[in-house]
VMD Tcl script that draws the C-alpha trace (Angstrom):
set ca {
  {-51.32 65.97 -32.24}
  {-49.99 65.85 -35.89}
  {-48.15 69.25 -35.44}
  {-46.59 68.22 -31.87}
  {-44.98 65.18 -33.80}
  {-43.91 67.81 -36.81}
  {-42.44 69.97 -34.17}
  {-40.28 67.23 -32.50}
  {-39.01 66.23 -35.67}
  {-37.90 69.57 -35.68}
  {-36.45 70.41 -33.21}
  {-34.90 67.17 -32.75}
  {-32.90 66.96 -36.14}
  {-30.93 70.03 -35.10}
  {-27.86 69.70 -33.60}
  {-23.88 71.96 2.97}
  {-22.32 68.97 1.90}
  {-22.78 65.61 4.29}
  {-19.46 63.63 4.86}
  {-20.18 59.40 5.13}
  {-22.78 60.30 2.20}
  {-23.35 57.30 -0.11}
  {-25.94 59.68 -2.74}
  {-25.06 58.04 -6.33}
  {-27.24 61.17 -7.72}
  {-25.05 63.80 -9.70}
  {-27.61 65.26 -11.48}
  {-31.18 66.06 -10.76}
  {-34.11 66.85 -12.96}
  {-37.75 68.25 -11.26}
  {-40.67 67.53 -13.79}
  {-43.69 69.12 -13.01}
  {-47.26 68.55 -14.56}
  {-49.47 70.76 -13.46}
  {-52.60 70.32 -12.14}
  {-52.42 66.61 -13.54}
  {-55.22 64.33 -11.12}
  {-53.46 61.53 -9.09}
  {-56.65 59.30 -10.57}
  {-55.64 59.69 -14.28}
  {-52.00 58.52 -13.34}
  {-53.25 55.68 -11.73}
  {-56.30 55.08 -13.42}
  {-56.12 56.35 -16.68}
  {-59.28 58.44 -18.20}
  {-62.06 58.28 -16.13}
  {-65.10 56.83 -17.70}
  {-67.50 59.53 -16.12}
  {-65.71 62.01 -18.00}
  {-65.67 60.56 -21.35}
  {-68.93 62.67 -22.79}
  {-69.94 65.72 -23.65}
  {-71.53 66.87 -20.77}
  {-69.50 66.28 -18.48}
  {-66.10 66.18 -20.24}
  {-66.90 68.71 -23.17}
  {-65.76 65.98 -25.93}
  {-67.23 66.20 -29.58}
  {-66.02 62.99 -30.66}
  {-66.71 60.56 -27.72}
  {-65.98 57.01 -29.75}
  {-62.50 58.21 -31.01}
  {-61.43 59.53 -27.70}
  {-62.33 55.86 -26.54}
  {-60.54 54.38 -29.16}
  {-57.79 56.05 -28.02}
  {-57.57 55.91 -24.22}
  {-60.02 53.30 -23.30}
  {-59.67 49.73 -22.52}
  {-61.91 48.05 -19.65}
  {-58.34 46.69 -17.52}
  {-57.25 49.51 -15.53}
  {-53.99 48.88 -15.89}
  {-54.04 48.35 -19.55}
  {-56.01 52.07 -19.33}
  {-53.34 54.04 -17.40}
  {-51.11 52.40 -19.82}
  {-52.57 54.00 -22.80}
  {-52.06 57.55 -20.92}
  {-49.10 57.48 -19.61}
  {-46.88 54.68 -21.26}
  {-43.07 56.15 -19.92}
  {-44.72 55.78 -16.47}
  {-46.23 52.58 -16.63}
  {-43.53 50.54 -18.81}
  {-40.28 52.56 -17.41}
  {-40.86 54.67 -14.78}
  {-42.69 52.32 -12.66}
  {-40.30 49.52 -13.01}
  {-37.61 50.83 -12.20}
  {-38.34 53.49 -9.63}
  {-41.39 54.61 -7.27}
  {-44.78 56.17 -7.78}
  {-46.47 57.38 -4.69}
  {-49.79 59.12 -4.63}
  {-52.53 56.09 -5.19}
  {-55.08 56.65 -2.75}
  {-57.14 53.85 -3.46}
  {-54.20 51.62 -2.18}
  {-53.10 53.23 0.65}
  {-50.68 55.58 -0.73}
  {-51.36 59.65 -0.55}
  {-49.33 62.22 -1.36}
  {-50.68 65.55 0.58}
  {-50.25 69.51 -0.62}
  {-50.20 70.91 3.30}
  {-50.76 75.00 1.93}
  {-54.64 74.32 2.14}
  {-55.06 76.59 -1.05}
  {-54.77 73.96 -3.36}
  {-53.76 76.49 -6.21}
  {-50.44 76.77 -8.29}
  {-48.16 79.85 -6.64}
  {-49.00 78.57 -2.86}
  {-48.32 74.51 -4.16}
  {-45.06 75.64 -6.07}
  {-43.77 77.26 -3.00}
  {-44.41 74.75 -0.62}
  {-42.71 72.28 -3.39}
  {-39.60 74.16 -4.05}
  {-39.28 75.92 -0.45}
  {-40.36 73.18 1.71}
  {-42.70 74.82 3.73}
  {-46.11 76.21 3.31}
  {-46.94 80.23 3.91}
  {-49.97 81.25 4.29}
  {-49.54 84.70 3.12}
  {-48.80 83.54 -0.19}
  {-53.08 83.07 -1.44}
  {-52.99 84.18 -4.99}
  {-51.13 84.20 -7.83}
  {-50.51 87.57 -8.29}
  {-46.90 88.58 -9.63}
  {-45.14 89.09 -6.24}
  {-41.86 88.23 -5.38}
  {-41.75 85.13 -3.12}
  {-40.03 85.83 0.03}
  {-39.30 82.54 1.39}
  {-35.73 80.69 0.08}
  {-35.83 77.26 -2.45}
  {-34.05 74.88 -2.81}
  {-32.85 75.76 -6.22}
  {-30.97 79.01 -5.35}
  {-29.73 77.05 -1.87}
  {-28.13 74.66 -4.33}
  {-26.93 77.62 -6.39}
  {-24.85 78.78 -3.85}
  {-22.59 75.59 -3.38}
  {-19.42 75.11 -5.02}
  {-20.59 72.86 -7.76}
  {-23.54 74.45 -8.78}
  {-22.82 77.96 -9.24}
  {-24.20 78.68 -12.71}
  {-25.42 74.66 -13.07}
  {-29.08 75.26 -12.31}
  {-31.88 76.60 -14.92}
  {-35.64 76.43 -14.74}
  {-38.11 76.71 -17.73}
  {-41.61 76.81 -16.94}
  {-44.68 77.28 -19.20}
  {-46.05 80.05 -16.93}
  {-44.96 83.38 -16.34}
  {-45.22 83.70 -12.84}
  {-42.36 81.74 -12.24}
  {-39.58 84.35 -11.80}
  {-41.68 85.78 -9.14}
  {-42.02 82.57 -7.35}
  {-38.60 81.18 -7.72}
  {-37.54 85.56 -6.74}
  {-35.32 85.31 -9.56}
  {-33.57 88.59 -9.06}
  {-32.39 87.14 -5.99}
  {-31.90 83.45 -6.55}
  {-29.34 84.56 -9.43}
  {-30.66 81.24 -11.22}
  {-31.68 81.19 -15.31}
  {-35.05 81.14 -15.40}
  {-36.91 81.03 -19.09}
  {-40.82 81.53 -18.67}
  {-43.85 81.89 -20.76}
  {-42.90 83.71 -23.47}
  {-39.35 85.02 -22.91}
  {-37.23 84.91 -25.97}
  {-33.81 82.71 -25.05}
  {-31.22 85.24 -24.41}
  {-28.47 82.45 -23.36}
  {-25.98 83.75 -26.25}
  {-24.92 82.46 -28.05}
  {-27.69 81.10 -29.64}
  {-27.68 77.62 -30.87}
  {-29.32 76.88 -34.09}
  {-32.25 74.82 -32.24}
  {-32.78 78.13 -29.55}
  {-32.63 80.58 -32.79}
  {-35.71 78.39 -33.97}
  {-37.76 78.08 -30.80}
  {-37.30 81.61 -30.37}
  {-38.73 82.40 -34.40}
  {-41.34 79.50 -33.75}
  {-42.36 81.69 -29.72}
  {-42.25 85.17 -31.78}
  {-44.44 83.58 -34.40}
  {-46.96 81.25 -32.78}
  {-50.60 82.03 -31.53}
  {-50.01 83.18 -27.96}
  {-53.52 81.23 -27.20}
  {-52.90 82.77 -23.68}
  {-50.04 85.65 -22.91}
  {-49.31 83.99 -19.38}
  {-48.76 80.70 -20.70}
  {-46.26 79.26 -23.00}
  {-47.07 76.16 -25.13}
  {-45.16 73.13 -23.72}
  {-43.47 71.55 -26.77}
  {-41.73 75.16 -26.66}
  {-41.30 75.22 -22.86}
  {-39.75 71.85 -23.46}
  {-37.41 71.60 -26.43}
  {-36.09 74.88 -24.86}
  {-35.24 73.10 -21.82}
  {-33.81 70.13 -23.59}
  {-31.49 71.76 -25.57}
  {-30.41 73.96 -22.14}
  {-29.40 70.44 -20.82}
  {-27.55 69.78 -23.90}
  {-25.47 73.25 -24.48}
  {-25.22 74.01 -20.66}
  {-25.06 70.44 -18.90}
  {-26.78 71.81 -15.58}
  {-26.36 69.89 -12.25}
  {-30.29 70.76 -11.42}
  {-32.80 71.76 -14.08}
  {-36.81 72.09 -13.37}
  {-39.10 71.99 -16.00}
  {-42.73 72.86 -15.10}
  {-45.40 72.07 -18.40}
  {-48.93 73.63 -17.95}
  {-51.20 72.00 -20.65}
  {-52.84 69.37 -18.17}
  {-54.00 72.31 -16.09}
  {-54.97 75.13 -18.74}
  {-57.35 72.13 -20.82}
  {-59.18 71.05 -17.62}
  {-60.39 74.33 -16.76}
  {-61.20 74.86 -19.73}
  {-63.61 71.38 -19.78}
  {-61.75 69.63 -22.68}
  {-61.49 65.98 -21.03}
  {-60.07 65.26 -24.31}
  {-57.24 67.86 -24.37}
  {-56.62 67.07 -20.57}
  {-56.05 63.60 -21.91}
  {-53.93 64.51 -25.37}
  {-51.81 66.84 -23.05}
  {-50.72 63.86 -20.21}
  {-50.29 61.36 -22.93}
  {-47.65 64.44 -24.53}
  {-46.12 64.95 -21.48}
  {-45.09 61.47 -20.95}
  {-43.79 61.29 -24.55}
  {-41.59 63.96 -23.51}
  {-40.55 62.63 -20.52}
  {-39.48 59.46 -22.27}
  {-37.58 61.79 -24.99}
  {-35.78 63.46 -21.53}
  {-35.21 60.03 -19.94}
  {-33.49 58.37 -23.14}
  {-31.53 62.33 -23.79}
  {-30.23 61.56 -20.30}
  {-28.50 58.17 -20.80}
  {-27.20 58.98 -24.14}
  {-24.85 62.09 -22.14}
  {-21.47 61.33 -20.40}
  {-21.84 63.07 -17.21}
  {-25.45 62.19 -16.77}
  {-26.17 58.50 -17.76}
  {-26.46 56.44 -14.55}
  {-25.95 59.72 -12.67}
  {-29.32 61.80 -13.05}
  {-32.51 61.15 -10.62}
  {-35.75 62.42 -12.74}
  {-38.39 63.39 -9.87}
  {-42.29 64.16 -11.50}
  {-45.06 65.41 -9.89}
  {-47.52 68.29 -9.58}
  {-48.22 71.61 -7.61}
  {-52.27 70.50 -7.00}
  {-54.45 67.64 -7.23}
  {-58.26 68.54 -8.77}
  {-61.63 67.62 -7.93}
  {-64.10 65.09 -9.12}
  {-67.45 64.31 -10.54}
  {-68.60 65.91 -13.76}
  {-67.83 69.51 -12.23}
  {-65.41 69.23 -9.76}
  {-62.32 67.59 -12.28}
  {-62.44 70.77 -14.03}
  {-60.86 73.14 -10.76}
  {-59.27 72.81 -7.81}
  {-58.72 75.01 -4.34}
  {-59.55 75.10 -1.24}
  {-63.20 74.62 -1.28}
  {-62.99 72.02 -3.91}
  {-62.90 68.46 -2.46}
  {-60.15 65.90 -2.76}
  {-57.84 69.02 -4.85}
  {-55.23 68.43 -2.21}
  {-54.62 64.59 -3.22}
  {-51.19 64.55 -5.09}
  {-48.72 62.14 -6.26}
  {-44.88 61.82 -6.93}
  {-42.77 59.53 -8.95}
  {-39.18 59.00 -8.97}
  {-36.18 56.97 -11.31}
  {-32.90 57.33 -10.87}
  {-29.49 55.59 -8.72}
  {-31.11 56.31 -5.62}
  {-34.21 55.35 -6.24}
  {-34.49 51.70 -5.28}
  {-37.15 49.35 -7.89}
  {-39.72 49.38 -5.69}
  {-42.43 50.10 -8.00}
  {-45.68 51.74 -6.95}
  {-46.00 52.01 -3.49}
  {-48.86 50.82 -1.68}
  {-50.13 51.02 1.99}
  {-47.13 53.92 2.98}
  {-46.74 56.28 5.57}
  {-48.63 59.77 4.07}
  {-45.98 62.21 1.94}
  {-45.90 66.03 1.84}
  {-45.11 67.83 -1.18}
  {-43.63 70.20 1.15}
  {-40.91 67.22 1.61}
  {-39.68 67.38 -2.32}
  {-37.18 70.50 -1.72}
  {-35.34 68.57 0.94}
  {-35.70 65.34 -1.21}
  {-34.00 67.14 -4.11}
  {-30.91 68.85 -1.79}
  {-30.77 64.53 -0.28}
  {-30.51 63.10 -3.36}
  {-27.43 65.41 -4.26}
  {-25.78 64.62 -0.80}
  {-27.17 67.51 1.25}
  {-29.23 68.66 4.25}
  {-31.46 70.93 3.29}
  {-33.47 71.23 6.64}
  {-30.57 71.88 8.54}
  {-30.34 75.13 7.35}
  {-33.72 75.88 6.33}
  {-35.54 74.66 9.77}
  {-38.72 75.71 8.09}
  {-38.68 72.92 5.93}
  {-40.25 69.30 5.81}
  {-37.17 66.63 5.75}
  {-36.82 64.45 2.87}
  {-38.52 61.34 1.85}
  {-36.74 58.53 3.10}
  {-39.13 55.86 1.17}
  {-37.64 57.26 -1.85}
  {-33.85 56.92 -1.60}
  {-31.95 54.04 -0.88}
  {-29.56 54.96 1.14}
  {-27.75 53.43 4.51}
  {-25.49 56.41 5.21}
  {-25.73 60.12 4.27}
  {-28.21 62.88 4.99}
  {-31.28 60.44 5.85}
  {-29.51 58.12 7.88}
  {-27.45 60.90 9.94}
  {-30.79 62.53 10.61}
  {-31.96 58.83 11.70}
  {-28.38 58.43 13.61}
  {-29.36 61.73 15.66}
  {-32.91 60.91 16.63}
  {-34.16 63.80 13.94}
  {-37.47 63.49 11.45}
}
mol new
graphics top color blue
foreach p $ca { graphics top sphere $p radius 0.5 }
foreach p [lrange $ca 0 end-1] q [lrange $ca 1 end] { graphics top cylinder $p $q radius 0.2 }
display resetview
């Protein structure tokens, strides 16, 4: 934890569209956390977890000290604090099944290369069951985007894992995409990019597939900073890569981190002309896990409850609802059109394929969501 904290320091002291629409959005920002369990974001750690046999911790009465209280919402607090003091609010969180809320993945693989399709293409494929290094045939929403007017060279992605120019086709989406351990080649370099790249060609590649987030994610932060992108997706991997590997407490340390930087990203956002007031942040994940001692650890198709999900949501559009309770059941294969909505566009209508937005998420009384109401189409 002590050298995340160094390394912000850091890095952080150098320098189609829809006529009638009423979308406030400008800007907006996909945050992905992956493999993160909707019952830690609404729960906080899980006391069945917090041992050694179950949750591989060494020090259980530290890892208490630091994520346990007995009020559950005091608990989820102490995990995610940008969520539960900001986020919350002043925007939506969907995804609490114990309340009535769920958040589905619809692939039935319940893995990351089938859950980031359906998330960034809108619909499901079934040939798409591994997550092997082939080029994803179906369109997203981020080279859709690419191709209007206004956000030709004004979309990026940086993403922890490496498999990510495969599933976002980046030869043909024409999109920057930085990924696992690519150097930054956007030249020229800033001093900040010079450094992440020395710290990426001189850190312990703990696995080759897999970059470490605070260098996924200062990388991405200063992209938004030098390039001022109209979309930018930023997929972190830690959550994911410390459950299967049974460290409860590293799954922990790693949410906890990611919500620091999302905070970081929020308060970056509404310091920039262009952005402040302007910028929806959508988070979520590409899988849910399973539970019990055993089952939090993986996830797929044969592992119960792994489809179980959850999406949250700030921003102009996003009215202060809160966390949502007792809702109709989302799709994560309804965040692509969600995205293209929020920026003024209907996504579906050229992509049939796809699931339509989420119209529990933006407030809105004209635009894409209510012309598809206007017409009678879901």
């Amino acid at each position: 934890m002590k050298s995340i904290v160094a390394l912000c320091s850091i890095l952080l002291a150098f320098g189609g569209t829809l006529t009638g629409t009423a979308q406030k959005s400008e800007n907006v920002i996909l945050f992905t956390l992956d493999g993160l369990r909707w019952q830690e974001v609404f729960a906080g750690a899980d006391a069945a977890l917090l041992n050694k046999e179950a949750g591989g911790i060494d020090d259980v009465e530290a890892l208490r000290q630091e994520f346990w209280a007995d009020d559950v919402n005091d608990r989820r607090r102490l995990l995610l604090p940008f969520f539960w003091d900001v986020l919350v609010p002043s925007g939506q969180l969907f995804g609490n099944t114990w309340r009535g809320s769920e958040v589905h993945v619809t692939n039935g693989h319940n893995f990351s290369y089938p859950g980031y399709n359906e998330l960034l293409s809108g619909f499901p494929d079934n040939r798409i069951d591994s997550n092997a290094k082939i080029f994803n045939q179906n369109p997203n929403v981020l080279e859709w985007l690419a191709r209007k007017p206004d956000f030709n060279n004004r979309i990026g992605a940086f993403t922890a894992w490496d498999v990510f120019p495969f599933i976002l086709n980046e030869p043909r989406a024409r999109i920057m995409v930085n990924s696992g351990w690519e150097p930054l080649e956007d030249l020229p370099l800033t001093p900040r990019q010079e450094l992440i790249n020395q710290l990426m060609s001189s850190s312990l590649h703990e696995s080759e597939g897999v970059r470490s987030d605070e260098l996924t994610f200062f990388a991405a932060l200063e992209y938004l900073q030098k390039a001022r992108p109209r979309v930018l997706f930023i997929s972190l991997d830690g959550t994911d890569t410390s459950a299967h590997s049974g460290r409860y407490d590293n799954y922990l340390r790693s949410a906890r981190i990611s919500d620091e930087y999302l905070k970081l990203l929020w308060e970056q956002l509404q310091s920039m002309d262009g952005y402040a007031g302007k910028t929806t942040l959508l988070i979520t994940t590409d899988h849910g896990r399973g539970g019990g001692p055993d089952g939090w650890r993986g996830h797929g198709e044969d592992v119960a409850e792994s489809e179980l999900m959850w999406i949250g949501a700030i921003g102009p559009n996003i009215a202060p609802l809160g966390e949502r309770t007792n809702t109709a059941t989302l799709a994560q294969s309804q965040i692509a059109a969600t995205i293209a909505a929020l920026l003024g566009f209907d996504y579906q209508a050229e992509v049939p394929d796809a699931s339509g937005a989420i119209e529990q998420i933006i407030e809105t009384n004209s635009g894409p969501l209510a012309s598809r109401r206007a017409s009678g189409r879901q």
